[in-house]
N, CA, C and O atoms as CSV, one atom per row, in Angstrom:
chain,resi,resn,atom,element,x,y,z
A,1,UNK,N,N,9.708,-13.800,-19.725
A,1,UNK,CA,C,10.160,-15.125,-19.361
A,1,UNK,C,C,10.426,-15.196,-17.867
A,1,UNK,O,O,10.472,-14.261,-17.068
A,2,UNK,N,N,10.554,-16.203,-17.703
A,2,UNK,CA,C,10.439,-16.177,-15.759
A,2,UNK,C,C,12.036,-15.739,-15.326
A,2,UNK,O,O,12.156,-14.916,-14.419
A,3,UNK,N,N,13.129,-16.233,-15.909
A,3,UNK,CA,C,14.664,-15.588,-15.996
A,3,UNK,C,C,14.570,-14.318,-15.540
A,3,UNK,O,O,14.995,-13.914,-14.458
A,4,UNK,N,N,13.889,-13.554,-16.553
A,4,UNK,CA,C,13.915,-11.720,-16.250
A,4,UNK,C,C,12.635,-11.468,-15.287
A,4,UNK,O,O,12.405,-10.348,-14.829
A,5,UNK,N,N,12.185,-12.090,-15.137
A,5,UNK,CA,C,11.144,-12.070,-13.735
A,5,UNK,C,C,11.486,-11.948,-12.715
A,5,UNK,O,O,11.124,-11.168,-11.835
A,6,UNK,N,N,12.815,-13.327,-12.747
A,6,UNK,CA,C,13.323,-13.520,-11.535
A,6,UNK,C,C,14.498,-12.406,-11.409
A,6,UNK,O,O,14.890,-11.941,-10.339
A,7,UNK,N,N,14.895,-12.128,-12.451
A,7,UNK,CA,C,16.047,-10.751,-11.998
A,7,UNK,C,C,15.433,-9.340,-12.024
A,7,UNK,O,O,16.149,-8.354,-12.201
A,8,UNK,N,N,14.198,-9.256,-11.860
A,8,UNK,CA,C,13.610,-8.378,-11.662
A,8,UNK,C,C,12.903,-8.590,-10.155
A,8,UNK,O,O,11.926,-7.849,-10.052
A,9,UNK,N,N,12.970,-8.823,-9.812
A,9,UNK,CA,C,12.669,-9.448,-8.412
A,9,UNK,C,C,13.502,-9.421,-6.985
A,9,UNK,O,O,14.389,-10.208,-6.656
A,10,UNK,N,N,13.134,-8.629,-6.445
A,10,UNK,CA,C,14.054,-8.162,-4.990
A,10,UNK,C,C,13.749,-9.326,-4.329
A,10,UNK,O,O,12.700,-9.933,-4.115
A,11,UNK,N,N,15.290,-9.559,-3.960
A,11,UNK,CA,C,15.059,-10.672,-2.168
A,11,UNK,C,C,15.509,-9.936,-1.315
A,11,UNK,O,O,16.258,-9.008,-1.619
A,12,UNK,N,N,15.123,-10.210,0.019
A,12,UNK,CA,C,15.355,-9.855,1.658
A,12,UNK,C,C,16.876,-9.172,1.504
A,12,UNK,O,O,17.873,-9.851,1.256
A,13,UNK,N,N,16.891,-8.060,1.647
A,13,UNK,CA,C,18.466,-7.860,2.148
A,13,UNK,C,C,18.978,-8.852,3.322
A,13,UNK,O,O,18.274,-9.478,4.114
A,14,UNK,N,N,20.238,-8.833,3.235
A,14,UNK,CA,C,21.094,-9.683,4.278
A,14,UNK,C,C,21.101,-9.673,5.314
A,14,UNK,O,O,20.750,-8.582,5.763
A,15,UNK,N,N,21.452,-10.714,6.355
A,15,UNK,CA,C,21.211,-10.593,7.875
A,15,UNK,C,C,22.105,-9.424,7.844
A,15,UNK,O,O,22.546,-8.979,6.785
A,16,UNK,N,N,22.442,-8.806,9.271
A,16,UNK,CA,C,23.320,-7.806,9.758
A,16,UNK,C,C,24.170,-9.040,10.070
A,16,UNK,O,O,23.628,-10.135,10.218
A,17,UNK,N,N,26.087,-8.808,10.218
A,17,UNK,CA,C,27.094,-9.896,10.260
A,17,UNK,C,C,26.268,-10.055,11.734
A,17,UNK,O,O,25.147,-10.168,11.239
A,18,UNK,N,N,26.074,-10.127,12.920
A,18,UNK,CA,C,26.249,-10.821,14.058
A,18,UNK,C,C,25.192,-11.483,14.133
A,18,UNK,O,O,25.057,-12.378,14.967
A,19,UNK,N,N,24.193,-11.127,13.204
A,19,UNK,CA,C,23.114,-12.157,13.339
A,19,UNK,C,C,23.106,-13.309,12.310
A,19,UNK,O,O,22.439,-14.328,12.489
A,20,UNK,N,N,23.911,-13.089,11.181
A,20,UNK,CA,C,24.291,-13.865,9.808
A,20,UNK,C,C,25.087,-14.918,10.678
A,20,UNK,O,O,24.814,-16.093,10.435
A,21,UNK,N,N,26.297,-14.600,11.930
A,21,UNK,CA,C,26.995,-15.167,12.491
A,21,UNK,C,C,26.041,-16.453,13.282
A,21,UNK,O,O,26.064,-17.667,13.081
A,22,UNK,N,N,25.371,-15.783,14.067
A,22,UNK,CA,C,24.183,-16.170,14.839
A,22,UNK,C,C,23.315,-17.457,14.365
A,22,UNK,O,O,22.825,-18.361,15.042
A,23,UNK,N,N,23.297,-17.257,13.157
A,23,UNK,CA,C,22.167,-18.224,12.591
A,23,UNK,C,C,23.045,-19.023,11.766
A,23,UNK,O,O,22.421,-19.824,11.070
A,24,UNK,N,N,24.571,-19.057,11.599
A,24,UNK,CA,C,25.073,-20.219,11.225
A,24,UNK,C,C,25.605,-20.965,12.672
A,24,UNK,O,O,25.117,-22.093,12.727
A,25,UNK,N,N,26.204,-20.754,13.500
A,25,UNK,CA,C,26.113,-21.221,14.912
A,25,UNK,C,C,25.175,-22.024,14.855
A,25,UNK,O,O,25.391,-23.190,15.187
A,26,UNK,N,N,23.874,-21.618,14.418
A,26,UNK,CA,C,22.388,-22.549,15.030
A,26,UNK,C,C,22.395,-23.932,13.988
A,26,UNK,O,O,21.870,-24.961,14.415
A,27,UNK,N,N,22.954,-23.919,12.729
A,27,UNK,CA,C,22.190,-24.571,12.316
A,27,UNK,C,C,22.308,-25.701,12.368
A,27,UNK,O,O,23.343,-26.000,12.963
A,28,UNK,N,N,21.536,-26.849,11.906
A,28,UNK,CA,C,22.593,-28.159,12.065
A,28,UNK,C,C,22.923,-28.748,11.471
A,28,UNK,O,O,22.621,-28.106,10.465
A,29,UNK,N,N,23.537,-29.883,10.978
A,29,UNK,CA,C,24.155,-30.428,9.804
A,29,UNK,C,C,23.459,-30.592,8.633
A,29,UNK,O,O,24.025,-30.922,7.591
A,30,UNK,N,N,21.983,-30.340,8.735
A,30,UNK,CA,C,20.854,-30.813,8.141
A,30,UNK,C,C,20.672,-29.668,6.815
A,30,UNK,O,O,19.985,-29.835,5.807
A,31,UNK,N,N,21.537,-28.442,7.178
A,31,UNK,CA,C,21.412,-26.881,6.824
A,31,UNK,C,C,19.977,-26.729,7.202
A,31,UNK,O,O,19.221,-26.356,6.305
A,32,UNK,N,N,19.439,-26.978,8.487
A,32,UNK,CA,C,17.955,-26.309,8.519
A,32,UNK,C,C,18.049,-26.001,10.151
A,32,UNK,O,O,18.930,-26.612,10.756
A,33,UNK,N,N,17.276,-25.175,10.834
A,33,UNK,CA,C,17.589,-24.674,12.127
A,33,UNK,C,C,15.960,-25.059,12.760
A,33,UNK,O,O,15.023,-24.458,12.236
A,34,UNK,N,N,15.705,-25.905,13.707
A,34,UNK,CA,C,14.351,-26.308,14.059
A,34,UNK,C,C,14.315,-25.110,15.256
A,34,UNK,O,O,15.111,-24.578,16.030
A,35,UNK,N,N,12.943,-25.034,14.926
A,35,UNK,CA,C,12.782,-24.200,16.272
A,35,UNK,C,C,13.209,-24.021,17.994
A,35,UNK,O,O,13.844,-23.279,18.744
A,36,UNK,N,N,12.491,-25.084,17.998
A,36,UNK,CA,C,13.283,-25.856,19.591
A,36,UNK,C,C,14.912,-26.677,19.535
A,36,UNK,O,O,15.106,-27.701,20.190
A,37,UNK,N,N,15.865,-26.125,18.767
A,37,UNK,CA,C,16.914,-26.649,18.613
A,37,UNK,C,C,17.683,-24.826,19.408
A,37,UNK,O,O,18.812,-24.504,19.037
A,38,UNK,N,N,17.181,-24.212,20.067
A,38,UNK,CA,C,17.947,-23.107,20.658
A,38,UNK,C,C,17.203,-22.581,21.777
A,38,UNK,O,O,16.095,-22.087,21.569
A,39,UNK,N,N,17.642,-22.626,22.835
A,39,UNK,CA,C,17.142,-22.703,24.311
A,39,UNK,C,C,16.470,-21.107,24.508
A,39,UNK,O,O,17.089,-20.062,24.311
A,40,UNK,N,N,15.425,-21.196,24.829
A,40,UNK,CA,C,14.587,-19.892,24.788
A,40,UNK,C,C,15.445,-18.203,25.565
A,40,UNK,O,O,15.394,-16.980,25.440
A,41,UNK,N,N,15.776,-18.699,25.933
A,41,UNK,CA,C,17.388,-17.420,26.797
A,41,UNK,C,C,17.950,-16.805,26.063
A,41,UNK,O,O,18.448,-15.742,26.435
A,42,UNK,N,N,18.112,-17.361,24.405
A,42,UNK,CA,C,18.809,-16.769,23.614
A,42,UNK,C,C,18.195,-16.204,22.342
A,42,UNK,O,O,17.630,-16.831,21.447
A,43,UNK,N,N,18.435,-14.789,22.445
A,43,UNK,CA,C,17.596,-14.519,21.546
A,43,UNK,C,C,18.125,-14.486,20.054
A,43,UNK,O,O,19.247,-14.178,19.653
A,44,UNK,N,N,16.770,-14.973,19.192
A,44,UNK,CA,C,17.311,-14.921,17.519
A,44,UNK,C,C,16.215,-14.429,16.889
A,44,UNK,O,O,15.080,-14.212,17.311
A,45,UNK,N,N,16.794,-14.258,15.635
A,45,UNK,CA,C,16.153,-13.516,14.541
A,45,UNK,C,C,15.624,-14.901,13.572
A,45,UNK,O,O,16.295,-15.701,12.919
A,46,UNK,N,N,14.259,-14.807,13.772
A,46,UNK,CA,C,13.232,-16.124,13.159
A,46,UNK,C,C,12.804,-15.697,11.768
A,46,UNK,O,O,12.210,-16.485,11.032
A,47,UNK,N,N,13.123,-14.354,11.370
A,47,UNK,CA,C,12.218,-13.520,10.253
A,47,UNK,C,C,12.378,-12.380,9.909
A,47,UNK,O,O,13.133,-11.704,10.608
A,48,UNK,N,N,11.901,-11.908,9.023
A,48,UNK,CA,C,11.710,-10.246,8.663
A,48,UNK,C,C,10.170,-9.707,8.564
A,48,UNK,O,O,9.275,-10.306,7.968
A,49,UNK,N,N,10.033,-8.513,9.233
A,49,UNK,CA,C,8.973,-8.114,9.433
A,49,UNK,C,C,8.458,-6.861,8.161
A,49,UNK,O,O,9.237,-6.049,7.663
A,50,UNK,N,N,7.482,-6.937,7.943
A,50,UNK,CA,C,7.480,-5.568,6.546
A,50,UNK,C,C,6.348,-4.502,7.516
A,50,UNK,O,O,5.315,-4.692,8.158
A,51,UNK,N,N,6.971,-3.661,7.280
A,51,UNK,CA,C,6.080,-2.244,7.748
A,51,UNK,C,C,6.039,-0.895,6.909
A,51,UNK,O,O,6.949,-0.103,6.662
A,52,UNK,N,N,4.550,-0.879,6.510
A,52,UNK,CA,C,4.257,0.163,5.562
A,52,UNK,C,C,4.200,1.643,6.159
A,52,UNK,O,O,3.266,1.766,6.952
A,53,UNK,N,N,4.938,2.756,5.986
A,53,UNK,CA,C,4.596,3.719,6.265
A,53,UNK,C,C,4.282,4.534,4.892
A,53,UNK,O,O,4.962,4.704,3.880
A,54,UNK,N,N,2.905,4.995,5.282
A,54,UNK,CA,C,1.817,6.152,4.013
A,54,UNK,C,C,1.445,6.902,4.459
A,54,UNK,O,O,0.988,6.991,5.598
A,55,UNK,N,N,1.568,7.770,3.526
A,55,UNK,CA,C,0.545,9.246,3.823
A,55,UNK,C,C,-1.256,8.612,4.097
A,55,UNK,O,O,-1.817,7.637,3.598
A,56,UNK,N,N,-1.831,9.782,5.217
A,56,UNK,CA,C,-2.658,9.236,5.849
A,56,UNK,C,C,-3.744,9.508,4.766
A,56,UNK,O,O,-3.905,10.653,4.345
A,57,UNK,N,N,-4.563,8.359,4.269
A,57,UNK,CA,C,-5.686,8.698,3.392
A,57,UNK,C,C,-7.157,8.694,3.933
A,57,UNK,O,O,-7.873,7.725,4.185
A,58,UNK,N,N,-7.396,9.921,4.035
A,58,UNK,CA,C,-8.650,10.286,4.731
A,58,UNK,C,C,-9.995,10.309,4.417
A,58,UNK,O,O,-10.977,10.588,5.104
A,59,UNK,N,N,-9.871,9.951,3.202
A,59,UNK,CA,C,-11.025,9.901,2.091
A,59,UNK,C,C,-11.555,8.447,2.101
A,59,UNK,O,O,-12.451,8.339,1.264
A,60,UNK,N,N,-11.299,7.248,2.787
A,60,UNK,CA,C,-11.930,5.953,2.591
A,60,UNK,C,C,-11.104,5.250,1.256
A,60,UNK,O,O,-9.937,5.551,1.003
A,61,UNK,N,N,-11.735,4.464,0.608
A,61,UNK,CA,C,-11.371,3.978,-0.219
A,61,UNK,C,C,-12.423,3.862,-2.097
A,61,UNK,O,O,-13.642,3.853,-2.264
A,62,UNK,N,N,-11.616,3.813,-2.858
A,62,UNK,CA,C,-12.388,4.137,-4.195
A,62,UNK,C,C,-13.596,3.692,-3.939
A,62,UNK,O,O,-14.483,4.512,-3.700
A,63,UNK,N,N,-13.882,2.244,-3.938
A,63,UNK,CA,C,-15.303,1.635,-3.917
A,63,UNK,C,C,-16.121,2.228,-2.983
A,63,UNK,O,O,-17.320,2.331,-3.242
A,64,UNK,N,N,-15.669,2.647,-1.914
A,64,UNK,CA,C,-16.803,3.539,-1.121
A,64,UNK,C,C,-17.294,4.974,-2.085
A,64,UNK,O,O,-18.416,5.241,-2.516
A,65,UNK,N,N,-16.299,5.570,-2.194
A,65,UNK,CA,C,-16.317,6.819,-2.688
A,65,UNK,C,C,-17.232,6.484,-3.706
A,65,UNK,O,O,-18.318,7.049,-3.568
A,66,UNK,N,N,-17.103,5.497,-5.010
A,66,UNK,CA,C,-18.278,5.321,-5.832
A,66,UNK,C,C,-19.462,4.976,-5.682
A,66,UNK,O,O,-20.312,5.329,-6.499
A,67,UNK,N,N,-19.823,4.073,-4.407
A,67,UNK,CA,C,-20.912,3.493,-3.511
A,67,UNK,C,C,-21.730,4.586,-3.535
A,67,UNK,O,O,-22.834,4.888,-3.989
A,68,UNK,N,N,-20.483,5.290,-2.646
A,68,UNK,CA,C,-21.351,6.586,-1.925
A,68,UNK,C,C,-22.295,7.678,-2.906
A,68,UNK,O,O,-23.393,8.109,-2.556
A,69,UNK,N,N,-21.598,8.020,-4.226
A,69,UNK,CA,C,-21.731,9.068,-5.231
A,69,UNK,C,C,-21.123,10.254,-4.906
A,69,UNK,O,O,-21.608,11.354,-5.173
A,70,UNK,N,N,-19.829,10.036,-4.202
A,70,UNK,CA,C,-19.135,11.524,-3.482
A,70,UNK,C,C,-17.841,11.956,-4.926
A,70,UNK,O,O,-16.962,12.818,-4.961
A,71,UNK,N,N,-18.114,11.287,-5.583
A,71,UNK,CA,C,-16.952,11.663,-7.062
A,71,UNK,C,C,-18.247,12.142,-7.871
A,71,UNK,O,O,-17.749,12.993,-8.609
A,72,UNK,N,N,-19.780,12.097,-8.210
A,72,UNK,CA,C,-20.541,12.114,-8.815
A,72,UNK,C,C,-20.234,13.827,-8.782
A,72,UNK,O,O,-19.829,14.433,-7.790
A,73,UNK,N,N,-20.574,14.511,-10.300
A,73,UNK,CA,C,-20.910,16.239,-10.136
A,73,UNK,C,C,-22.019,16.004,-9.966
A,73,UNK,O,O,-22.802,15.156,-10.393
A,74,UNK,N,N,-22.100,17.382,-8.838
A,74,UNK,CA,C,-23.190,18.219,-8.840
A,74,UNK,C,C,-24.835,17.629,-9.871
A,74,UNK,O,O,-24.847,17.558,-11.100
A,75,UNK,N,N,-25.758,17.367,-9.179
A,75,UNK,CA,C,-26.844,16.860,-10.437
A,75,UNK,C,C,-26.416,15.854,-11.412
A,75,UNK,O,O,-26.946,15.698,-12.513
A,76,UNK,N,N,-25.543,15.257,-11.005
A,76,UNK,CA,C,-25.089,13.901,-12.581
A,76,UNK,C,C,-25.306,12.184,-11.431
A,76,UNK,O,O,-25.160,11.683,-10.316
A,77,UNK,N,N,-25.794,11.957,-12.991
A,77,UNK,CA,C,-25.236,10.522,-12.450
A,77,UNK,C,C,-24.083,10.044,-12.355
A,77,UNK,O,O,-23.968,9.390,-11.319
A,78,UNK,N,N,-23.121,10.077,-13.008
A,78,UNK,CA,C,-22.133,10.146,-13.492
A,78,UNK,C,C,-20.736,10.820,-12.973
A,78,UNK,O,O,-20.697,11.892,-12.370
A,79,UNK,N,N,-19.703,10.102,-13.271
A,79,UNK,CA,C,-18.356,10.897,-12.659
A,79,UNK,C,C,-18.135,11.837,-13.823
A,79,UNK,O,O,-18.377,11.505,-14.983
A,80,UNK,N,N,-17.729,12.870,-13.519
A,80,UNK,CA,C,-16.716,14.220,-14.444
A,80,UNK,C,C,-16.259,13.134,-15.228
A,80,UNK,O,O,-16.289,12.030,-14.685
A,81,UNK,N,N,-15.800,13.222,-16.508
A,81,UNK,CA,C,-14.268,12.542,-17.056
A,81,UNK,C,C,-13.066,12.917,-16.794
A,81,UNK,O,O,-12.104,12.172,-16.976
A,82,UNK,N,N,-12.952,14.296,-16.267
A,82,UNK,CA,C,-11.658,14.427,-16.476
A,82,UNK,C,C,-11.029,13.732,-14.907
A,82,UNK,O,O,-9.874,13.359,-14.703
A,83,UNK,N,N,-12.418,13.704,-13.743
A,83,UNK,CA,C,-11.574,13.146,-12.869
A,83,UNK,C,C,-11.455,11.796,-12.534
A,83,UNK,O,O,-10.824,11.301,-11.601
A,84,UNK,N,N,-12.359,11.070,-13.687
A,84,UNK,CA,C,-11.769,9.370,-14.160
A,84,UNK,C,C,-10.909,8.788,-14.639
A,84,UNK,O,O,-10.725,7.571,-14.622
A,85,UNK,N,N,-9.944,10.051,-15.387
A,85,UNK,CA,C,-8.944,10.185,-15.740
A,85,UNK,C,C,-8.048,10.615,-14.878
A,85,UNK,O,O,-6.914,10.194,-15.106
A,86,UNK,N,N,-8.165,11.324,-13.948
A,86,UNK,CA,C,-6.763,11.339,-13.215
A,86,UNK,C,C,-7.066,10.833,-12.226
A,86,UNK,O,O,-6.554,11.482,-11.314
A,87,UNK,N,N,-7.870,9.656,-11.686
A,87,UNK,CA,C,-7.783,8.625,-10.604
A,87,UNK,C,C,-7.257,7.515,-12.013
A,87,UNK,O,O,-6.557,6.540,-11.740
A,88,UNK,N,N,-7.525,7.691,-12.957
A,88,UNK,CA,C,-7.115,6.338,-13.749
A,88,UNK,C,C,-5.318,6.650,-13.945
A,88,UNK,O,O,-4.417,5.859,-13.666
A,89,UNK,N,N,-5.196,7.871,-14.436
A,89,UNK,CA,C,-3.790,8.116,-14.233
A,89,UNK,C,C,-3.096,7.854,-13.046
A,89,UNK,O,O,-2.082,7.183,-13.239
A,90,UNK,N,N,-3.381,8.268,-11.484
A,90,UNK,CA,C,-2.843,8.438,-10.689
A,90,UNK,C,C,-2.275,6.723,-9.827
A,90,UNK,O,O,-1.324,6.448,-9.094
A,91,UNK,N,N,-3.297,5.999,-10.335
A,91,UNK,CA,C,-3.584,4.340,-10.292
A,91,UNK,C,C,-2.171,4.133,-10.953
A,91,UNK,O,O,-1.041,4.129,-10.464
A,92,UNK,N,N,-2.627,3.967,-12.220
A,92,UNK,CA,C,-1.232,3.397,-13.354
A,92,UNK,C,C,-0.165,4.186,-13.007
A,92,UNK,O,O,0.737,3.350,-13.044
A,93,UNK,N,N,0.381,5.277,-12.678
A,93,UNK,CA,C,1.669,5.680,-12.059
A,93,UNK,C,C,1.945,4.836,-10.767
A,93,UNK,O,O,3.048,4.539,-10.310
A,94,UNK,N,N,0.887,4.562,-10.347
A,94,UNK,CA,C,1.346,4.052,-8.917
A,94,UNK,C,C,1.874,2.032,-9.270
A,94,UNK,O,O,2.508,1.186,-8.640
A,95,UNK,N,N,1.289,2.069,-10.344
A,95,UNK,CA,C,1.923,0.660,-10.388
A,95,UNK,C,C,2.850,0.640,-11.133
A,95,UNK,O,O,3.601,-0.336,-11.114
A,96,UNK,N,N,3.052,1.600,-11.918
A,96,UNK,CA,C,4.393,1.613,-12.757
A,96,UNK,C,C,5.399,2.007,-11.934
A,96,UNK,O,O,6.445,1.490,-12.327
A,97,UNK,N,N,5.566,2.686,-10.971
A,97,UNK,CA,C,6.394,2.211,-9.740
A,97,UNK,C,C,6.503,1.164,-9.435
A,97,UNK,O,O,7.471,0.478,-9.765
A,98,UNK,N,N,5.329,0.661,-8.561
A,98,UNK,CA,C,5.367,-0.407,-8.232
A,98,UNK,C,C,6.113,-1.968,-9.300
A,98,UNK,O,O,6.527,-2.961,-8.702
A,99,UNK,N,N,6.130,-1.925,-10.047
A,99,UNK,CA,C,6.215,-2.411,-11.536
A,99,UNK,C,C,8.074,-2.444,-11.752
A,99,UNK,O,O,8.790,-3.388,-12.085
A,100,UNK,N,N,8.403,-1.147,-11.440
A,100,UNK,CA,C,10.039,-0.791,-11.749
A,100,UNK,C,C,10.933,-0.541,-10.547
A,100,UNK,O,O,11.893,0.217,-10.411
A,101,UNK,N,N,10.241,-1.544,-9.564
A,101,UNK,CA,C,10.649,-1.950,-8.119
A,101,UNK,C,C,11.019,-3.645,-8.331
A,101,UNK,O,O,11.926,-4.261,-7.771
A,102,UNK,N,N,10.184,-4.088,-9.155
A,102,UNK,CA,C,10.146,-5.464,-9.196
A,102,UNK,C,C,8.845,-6.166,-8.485
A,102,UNK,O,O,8.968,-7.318,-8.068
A,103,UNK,N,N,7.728,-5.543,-8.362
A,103,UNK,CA,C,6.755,-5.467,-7.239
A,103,UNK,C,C,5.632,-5.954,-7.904
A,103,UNK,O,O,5.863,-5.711,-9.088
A,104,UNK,N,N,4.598,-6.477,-7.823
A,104,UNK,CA,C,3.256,-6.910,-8.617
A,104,UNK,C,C,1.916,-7.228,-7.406
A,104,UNK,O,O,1.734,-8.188,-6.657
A,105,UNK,N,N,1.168,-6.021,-7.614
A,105,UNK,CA,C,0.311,-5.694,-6.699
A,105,UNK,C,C,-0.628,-7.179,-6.462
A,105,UNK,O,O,-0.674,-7.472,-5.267
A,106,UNK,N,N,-1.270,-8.019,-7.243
A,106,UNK,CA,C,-1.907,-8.910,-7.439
A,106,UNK,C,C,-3.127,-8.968,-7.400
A,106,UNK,O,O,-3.745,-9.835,-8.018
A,107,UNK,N,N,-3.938,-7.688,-6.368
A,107,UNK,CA,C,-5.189,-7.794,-6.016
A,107,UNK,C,C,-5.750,-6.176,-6.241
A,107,UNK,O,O,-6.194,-5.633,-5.230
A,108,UNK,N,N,-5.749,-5.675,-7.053
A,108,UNK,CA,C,-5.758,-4.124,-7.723
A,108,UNK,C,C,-7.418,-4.282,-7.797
A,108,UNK,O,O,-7.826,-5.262,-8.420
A,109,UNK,N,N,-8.179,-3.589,-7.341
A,109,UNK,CA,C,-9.777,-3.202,-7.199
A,109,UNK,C,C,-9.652,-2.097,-6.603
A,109,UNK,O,O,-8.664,-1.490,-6.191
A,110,UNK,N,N,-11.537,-1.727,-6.583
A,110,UNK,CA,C,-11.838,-0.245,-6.014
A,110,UNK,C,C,-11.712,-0.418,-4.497
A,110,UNK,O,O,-11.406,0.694,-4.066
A,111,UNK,N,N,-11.788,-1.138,-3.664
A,111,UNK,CA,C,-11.710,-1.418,-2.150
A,111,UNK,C,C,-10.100,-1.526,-2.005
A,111,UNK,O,O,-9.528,-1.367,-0.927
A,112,UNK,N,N,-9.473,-1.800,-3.162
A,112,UNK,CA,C,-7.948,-1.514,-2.192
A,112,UNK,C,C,-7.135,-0.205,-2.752
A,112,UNK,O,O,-5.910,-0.125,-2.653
A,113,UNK,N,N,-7.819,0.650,-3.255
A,113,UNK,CA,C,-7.536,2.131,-3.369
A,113,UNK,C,C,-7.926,3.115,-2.852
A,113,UNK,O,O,-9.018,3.594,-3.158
A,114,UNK,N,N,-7.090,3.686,-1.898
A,114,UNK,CA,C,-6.805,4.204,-0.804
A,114,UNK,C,C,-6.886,6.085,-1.742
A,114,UNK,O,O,-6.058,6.487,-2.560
A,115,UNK,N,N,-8.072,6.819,-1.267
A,115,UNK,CA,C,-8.098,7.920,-1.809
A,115,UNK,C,C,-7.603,9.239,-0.187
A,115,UNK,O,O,-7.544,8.986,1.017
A,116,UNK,N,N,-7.393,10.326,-0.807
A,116,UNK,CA,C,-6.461,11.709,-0.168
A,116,UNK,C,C,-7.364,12.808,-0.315
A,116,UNK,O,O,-7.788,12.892,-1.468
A,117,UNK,N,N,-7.829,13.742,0.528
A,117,UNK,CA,C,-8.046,15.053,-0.481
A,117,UNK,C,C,-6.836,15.767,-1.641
A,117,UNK,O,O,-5.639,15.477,-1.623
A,118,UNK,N,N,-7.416,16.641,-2.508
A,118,UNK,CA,C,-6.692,17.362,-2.910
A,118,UNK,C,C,-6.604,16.671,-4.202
A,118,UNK,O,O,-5.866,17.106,-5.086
């Protein structure tokens, strides 16, 4: 139901107090803060920025790797099974994290899986 969706669902942690302070100062009676309503001299916090840090994946991405035939054994057309199975495993762990974060990938294909040696 969308209820437990929504309480499953992370929002923005909180300003820090001097900037929480900061951005009620600005606002105006309207409860909305226009851009050009604070003289460029002063600096504010307009947003939150997201920055991913990952282990570096050196291998390209799935859809290449299958393009290519670099998962194919030796003389096969074909991938091994057992290692369709643990890219299929290693996938579904990664969203069942993702999943018990409150998180929903939306766009899950072979071009946005990011492969590692090893």
């Amino acid at each position: 139901s969308d209820g437990s969706r929504q309480q499953q669902q992370r929002s923005l942690p909180p300003l820090p107090p001097p900037a929480r302070q900061q951005q009620q100062q600005q606002q105006q009676p309207g409860g909305y803060t226009p851009a050009m309503a604070v003289p460029r001299s002063q600096s504010t916090i307009s947003g939150w920025e997201l920055r991913l840090v990952m282990e570096f994946c050196d291998q390209g991405t799935l859809r290449d790797a299958l393009d290519s035939g670099m998962l194919r054994g030796s003389g096969s057309r074909y991938m091994h099974p057992g290692l369709a199975l643990g890219l299929a495993l290693d996938i579904a762990a990664a969203l069942l994290h993702l999943h018990a974060e409150g998180v929903v990938h939306g766009d899950l294909k072979a071009a946005n899986v990011l492969l590692t040696r090893g």
